[in-house]
Chimera marker file (.cmm) of the C-alpha trace (Angstrom):
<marker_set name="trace">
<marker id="1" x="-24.501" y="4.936" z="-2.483" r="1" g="1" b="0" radius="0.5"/>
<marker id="2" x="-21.572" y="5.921" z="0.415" r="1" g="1" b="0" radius="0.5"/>
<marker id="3" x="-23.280" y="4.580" z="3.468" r="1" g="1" b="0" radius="0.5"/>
<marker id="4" x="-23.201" y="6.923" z="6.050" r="1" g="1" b="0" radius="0.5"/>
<marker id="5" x="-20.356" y="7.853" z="8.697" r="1" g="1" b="0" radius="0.5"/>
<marker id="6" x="-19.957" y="5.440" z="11.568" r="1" g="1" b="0" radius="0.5"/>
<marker id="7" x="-21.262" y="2.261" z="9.868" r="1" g="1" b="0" radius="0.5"/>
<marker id="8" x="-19.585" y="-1.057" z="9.420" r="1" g="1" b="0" radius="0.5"/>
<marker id="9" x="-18.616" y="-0.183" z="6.134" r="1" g="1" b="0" radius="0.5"/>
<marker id="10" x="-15.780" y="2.215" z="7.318" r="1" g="1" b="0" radius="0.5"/>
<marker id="11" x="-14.629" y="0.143" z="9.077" r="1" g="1" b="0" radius="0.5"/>
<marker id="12" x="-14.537" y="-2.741" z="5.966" r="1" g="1" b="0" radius="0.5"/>
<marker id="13" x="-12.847" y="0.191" z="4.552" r="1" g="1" b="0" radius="0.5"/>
<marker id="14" x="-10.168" y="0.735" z="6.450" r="1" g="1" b="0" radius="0.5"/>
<marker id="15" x="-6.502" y="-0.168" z="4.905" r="1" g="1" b="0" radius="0.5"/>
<marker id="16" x="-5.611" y="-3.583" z="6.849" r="1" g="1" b="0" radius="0.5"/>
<marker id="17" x="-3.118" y="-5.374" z="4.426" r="1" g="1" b="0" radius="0.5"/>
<marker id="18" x="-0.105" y="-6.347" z="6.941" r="1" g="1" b="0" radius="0.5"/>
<marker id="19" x="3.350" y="-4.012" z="6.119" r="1" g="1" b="0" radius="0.5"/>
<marker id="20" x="5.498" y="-7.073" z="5.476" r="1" g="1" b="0" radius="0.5"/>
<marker id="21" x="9.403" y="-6.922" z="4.926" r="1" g="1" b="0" radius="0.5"/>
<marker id="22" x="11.772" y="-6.340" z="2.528" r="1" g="1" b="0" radius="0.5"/>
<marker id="23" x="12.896" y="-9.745" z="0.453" r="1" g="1" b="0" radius="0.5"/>
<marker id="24" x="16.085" y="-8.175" z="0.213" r="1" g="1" b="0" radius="0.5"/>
<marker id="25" x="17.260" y="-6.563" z="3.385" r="1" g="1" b="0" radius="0.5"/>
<marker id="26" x="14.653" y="-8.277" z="5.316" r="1" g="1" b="0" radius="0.5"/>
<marker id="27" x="13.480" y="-4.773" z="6.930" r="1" g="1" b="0" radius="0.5"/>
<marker id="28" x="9.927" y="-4.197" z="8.055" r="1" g="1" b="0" radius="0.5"/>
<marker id="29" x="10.006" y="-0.918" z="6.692" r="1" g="1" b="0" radius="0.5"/>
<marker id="30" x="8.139" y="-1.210" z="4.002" r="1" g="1" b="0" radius="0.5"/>
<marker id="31" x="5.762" y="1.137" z="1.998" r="1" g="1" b="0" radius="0.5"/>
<marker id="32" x="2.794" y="0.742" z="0.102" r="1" g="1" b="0" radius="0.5"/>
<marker id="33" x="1.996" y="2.479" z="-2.737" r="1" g="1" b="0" radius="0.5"/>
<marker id="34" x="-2.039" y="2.193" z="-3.665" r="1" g="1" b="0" radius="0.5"/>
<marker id="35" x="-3.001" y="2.500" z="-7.018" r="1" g="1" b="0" radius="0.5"/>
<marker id="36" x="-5.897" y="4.419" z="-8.171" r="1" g="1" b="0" radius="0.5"/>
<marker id="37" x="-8.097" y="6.552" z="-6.115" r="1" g="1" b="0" radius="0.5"/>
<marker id="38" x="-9.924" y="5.283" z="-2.828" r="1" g="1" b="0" radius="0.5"/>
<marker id="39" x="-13.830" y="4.688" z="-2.811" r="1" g="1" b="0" radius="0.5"/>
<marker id="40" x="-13.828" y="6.188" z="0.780" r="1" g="1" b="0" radius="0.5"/>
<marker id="41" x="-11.850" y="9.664" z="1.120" r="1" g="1" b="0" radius="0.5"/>
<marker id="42" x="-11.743" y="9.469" z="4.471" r="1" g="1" b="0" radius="0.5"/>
<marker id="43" x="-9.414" y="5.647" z="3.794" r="1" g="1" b="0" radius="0.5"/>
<marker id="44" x="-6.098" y="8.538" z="3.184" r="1" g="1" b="0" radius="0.5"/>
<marker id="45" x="-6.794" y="10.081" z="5.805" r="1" g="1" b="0" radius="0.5"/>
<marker id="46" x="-7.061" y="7.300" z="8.312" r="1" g="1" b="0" radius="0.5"/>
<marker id="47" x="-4.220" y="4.738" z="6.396" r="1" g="1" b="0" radius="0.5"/>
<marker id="48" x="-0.996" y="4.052" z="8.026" r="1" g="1" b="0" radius="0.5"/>
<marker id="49" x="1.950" y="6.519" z="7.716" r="1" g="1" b="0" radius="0.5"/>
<marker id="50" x="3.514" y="3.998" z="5.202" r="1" g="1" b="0" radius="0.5"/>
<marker id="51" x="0.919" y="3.912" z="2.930" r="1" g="1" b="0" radius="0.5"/>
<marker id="52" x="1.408" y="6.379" z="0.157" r="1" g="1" b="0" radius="0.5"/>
<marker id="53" x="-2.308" y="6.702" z="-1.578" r="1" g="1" b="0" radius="0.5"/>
<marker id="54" x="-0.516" y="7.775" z="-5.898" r="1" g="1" b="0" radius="0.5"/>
<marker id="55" x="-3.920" y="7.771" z="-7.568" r="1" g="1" b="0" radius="0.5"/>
<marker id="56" x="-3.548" y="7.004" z="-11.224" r="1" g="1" b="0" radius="0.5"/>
<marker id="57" x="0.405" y="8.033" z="-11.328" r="1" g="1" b="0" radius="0.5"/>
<marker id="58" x="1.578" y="4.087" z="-11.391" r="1" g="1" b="0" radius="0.5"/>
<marker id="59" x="4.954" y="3.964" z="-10.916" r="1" g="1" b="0" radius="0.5"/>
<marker id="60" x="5.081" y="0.655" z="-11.866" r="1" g="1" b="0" radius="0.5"/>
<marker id="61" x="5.527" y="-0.676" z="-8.511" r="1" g="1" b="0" radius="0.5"/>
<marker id="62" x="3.232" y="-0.937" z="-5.038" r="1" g="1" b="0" radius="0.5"/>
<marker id="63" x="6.324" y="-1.443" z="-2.599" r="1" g="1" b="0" radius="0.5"/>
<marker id="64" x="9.355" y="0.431" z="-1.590" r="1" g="1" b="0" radius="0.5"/>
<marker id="65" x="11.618" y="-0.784" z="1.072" r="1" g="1" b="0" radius="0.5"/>
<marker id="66" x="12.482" y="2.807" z="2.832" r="1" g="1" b="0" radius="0.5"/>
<marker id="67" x="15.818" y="1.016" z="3.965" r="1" g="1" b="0" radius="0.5"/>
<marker id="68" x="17.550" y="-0.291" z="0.859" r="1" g="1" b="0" radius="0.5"/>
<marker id="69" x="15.404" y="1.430" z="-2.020" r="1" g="1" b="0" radius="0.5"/>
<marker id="70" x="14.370" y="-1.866" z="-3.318" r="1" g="1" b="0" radius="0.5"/>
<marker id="71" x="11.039" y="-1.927" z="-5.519" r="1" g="1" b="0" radius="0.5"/>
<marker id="72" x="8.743" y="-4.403" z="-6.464" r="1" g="1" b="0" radius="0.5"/>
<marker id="73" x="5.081" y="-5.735" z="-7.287" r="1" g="1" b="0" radius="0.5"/>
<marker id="74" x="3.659" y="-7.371" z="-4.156" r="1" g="1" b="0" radius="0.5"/>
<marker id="75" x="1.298" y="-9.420" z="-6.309" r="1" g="1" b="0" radius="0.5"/>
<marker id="76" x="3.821" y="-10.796" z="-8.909" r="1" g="1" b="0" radius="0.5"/>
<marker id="77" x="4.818" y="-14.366" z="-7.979" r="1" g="1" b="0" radius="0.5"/>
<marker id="78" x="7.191" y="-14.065" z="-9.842" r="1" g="1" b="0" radius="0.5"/>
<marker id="79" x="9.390" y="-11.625" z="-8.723" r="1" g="1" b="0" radius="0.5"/>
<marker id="80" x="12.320" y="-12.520" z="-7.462" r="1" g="1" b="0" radius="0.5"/>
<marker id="81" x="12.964" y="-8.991" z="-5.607" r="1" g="1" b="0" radius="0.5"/>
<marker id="82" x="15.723" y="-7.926" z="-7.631" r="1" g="1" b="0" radius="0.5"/>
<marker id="83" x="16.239" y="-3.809" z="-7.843" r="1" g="1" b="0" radius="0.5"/>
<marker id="84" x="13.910" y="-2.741" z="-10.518" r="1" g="1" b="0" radius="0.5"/>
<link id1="1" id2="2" r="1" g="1" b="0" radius="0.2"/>
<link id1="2" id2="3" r="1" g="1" b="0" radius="0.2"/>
<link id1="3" id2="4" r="1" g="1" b="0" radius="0.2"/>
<link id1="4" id2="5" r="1" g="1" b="0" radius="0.2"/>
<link id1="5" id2="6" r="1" g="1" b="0" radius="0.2"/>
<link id1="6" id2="7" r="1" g="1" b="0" radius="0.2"/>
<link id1="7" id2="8" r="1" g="1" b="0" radius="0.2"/>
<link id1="8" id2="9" r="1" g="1" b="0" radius="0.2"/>
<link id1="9" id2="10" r="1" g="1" b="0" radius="0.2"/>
<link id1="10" id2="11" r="1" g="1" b="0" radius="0.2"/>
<link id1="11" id2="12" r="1" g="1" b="0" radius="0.2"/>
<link id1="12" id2="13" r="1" g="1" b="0" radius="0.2"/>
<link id1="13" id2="14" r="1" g="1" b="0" radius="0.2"/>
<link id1="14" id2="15" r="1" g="1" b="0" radius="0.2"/>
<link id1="15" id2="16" r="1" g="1" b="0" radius="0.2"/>
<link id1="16" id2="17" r="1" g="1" b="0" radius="0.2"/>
<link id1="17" id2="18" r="1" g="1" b="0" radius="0.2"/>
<link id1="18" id2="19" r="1" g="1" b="0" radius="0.2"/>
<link id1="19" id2="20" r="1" g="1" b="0" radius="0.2"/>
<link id1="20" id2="21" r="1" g="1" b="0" radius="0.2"/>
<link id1="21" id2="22" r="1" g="1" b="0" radius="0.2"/>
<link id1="22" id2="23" r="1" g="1" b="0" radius="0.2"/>
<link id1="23" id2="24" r="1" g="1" b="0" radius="0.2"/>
<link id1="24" id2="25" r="1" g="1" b="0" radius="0.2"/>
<link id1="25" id2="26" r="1" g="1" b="0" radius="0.2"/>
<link id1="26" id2="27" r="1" g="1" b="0" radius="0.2"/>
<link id1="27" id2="28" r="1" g="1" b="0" radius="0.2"/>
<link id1="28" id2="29" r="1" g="1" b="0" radius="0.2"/>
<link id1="29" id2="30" r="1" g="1" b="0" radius="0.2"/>
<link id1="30" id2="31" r="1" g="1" b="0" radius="0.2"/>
<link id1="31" id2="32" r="1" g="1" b="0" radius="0.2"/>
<link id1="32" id2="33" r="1" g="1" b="0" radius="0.2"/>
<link id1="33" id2="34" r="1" g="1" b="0" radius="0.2"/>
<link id1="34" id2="35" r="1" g="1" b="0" radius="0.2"/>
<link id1="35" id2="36" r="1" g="1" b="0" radius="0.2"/>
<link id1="36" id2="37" r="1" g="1" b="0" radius="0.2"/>
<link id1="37" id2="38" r="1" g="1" b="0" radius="0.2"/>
<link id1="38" id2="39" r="1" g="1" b="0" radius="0.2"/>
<link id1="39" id2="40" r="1" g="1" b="0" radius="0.2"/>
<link id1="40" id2="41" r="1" g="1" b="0" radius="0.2"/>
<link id1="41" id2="42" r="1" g="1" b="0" radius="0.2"/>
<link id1="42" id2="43" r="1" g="1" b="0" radius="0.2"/>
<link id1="43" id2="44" r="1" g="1" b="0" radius="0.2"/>
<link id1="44" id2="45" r="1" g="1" b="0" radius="0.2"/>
<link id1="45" id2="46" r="1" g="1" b="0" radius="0.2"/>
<link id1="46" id2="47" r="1" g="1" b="0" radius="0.2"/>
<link id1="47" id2="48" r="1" g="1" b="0" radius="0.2"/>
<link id1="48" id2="49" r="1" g="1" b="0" radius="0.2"/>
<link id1="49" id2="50" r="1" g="1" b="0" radius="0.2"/>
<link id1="50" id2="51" r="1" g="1" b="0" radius="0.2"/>
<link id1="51" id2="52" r="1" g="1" b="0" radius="0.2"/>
<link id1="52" id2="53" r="1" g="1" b="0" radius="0.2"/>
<link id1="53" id2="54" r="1" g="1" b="0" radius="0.2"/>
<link id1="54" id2="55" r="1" g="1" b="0" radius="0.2"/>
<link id1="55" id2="56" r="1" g="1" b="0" radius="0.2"/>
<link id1="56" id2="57" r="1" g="1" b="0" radius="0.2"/>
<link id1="57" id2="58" r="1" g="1" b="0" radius="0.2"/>
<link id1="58" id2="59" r="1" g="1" b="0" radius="0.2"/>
<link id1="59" id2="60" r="1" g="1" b="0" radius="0.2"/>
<link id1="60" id2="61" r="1" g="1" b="0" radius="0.2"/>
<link id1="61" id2="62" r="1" g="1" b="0" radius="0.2"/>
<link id1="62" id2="63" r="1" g="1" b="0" radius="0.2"/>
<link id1="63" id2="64" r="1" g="1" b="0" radius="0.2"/>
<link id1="64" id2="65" r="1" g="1" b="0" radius="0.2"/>
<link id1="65" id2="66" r="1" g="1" b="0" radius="0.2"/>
<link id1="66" id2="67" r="1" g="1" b="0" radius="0.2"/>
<link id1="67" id2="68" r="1" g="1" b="0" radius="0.2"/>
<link id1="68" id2="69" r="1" g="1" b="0" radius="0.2"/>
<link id1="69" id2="70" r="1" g="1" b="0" radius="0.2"/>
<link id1="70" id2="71" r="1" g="1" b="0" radius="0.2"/>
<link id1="71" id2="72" r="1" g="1" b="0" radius="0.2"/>
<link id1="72" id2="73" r="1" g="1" b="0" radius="0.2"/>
<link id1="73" id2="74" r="1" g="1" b="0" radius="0.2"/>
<link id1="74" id2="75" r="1" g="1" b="0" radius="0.2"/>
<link id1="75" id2="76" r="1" g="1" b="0" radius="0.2"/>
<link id1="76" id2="77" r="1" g="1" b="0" radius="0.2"/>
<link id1="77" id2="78" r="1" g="1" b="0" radius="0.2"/>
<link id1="78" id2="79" r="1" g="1" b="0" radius="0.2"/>
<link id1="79" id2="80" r="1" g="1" b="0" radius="0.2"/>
<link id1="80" id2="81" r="1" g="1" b="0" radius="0.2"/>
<link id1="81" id2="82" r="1" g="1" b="0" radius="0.2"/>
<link id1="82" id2="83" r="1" g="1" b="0" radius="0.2"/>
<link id1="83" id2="84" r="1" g="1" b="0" radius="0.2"/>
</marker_set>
């Protein structure tokens, strides 16, 4: 059930996952890219300008540093933030 406008749950909805910077350049001009589809539609509406809502179109990455080009998967310890 969507509870109904004006609720707490919007706001538990709302997109709140800090930009961060780039591990290359060190810019804080990063973007997100969300994968799959929202459970709120009103969550595109009312995300940050630098989040980019793709749906099911994974490009294989959820950041892009808008400075330097520089890709990478925010939740891969691993990474090492080299240019995919």
């Amino acid at each position: 059930m969507i509870p109904p406008a004006g609720t707490d749950a919007d706001e538990a909805m709302a997109y709140d996952l800090p930009r961060g910077s780039c591990p290359a350049c060190g810019v804080g001009e990063v973007r997100h890219l969300v994968i799959g589809l929202p459970g709120d539609p009103d969550a595109v509406t009312n995300s940050p300008a630098w989040v980019e809502w793709v749906g099911c179109m994974h490009p294989g990455h959820d950041r892009e540093c808008e400075r330097c080009g520089l890709t990478w998967i925010s939740e891969d310890p691993e990474s090492d933030g080299s240019p995919s």
